[in-house]
C-alpha positions as CSV (number, residue, x, y, z in Angstrom):
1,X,-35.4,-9.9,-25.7
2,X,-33.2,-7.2,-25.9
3,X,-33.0,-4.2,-22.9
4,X,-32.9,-0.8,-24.6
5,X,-32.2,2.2,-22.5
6,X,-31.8,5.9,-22.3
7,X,-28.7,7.5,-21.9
8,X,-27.8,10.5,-20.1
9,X,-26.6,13.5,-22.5
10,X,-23.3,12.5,-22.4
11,X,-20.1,15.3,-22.6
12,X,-17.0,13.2,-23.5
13,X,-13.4,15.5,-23.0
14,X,-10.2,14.3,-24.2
15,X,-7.4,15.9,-22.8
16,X,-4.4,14.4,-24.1
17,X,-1.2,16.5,-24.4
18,X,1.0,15.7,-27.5
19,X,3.4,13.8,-25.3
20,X,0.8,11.6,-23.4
21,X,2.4,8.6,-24.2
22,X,5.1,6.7,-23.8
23,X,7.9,9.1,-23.9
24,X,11.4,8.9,-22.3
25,X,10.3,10.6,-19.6
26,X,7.6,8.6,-18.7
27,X,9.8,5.6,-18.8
28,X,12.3,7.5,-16.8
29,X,9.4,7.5,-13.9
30,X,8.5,4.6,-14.3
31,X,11.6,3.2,-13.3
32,X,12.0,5.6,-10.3
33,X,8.8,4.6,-8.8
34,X,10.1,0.8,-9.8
35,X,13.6,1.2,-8.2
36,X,11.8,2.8,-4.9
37,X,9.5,-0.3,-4.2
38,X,12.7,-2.7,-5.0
39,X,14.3,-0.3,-2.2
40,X,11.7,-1.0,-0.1
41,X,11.8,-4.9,-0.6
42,X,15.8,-4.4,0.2
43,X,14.7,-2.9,3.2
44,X,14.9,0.3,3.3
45,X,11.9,1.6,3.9
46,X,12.8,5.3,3.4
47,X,12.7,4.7,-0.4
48,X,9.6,6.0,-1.5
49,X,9.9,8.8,0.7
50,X,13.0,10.2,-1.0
51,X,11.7,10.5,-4.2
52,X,9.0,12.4,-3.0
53,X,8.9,16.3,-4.2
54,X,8.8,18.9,-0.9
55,X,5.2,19.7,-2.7
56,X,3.9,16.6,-2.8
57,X,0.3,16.7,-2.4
58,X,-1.5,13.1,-0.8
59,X,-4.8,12.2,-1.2
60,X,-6.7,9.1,-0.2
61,X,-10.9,9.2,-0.8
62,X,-12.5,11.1,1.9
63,X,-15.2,8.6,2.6
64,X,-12.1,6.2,3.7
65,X,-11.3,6.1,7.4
66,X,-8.0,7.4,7.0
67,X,-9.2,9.8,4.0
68,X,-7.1,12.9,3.7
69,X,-5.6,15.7,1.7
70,X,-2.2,16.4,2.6
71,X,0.3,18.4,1.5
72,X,4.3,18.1,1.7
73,X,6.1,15.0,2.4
74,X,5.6,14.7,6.3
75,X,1.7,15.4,5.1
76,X,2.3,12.6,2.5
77,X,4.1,10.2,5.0
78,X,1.4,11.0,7.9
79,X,-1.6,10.1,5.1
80,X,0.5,6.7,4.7
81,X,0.4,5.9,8.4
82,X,-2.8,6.7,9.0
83,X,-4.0,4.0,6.3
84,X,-1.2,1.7,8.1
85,X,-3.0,2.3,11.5
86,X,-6.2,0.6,9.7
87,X,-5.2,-2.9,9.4
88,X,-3.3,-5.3,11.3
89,X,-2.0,-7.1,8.2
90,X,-1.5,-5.6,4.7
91,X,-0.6,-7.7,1.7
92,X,0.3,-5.9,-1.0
93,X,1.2,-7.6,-4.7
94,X,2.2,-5.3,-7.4
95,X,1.3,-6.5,-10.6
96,X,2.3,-4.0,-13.0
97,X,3.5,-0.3,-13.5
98,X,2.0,1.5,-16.7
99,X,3.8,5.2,-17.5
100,X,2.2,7.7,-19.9
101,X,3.0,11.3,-19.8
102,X,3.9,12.5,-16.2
103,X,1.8,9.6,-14.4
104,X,2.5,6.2,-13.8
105,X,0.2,3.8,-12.4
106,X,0.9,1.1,-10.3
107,X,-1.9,-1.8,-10.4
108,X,-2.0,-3.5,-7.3
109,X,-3.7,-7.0,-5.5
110,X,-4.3,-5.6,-1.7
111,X,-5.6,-7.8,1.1
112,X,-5.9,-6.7,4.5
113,X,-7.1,-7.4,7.9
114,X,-8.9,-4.5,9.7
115,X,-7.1,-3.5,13.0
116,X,-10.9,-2.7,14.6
117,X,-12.5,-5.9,13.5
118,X,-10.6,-8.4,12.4
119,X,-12.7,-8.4,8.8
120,X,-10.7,-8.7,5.4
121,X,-10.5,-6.6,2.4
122,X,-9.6,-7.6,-0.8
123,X,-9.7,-6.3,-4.2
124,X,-7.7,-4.2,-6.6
125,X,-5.8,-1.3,-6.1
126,X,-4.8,1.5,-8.1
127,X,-1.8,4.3,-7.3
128,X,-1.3,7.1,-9.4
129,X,1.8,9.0,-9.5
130,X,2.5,12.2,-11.2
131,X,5.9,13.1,-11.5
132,X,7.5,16.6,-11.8
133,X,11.5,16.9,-12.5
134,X,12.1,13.0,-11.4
135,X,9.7,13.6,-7.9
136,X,6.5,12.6,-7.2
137,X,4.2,15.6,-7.0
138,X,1.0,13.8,-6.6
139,X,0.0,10.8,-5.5
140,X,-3.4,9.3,-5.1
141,X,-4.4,5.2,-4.0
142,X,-7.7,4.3,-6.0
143,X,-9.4,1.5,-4.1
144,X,-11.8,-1.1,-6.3
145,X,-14.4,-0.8,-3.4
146,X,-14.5,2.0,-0.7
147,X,-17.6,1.2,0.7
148,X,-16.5,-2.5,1.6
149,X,-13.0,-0.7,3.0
150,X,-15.5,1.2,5.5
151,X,-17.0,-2.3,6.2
152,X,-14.7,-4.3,7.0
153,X,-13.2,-0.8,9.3
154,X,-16.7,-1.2,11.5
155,X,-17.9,2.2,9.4
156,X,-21.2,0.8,8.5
């Protein structure tokens, strides 16, 4: 037998700008944020860094242990090490980058061992980018499960 329920009164917004898509520009970003990580993998671990914009603003979810809002790149850069100082081991597979507009989107496998604990996390991983003039403006990691993150940190 069939479950019926009631839905909320539901508001449904669609922002979408004429260029949304896949423009040139979006491609352009996407292949910044690509050529950074590929940087990175080279070894120089500055590259993401220097495609940040001096405005940058950083957020990871506030219920994280390391959540924050910051501001600038040394705000951006201190956000990044705080999440570092959470695990002992971080394994990180990219999987793919998607552009649209002024965003690009870089899905993610993440596994990692908790520094406090010793637990694991894994599960998805989102990071959005926006870019403004060829820099990163804004740039927010969306995890799959925040309440195991606090878990497996010895937050619960």
């Amino acid at each position: 037998m069939a479950k019926t329920f009631s839905a909320p009164q539901l508001e449904l917004v669609l922002k979408l700008t004429e260029d949304s898509g896949l423009t040139d520009t979006a491609r352009a970003n996407r292949e910044i944020l690509v050529k950074a990580y590929q940087a990175m993998l080279d070894g120089n671990e500055s590259a993401l860094a220097e495609i940040l914009d001096p405005e940058v603003r950083f957020y990871e979810a506030k219920g994280l242990p390391y959540g924050v809002e910051a501001e600038g790149i040394d705000g951006a850069l201190a956000g990044v090490a705080g999440m570092f100082s959470a695990w002992s081991h971080l394994y990180t597979e990219f999987q793919e980058f998607l552009a649209g507009g002024d965003m690009v989107i870089a899905y993610l496998w993440m596994r990692a061992t908790a520094r406090e604990t010793g637990e694991i996390y894994e599960g998805p991983t989102a990071e959005m980018f926006r870019f403004k003039n060829g820099k990163v403006i804004e740039w927010r990691p969306i995890y799959w499960d925040t309440h195991r993150v606090r878990e497996v940190c010895g937050l619960t």
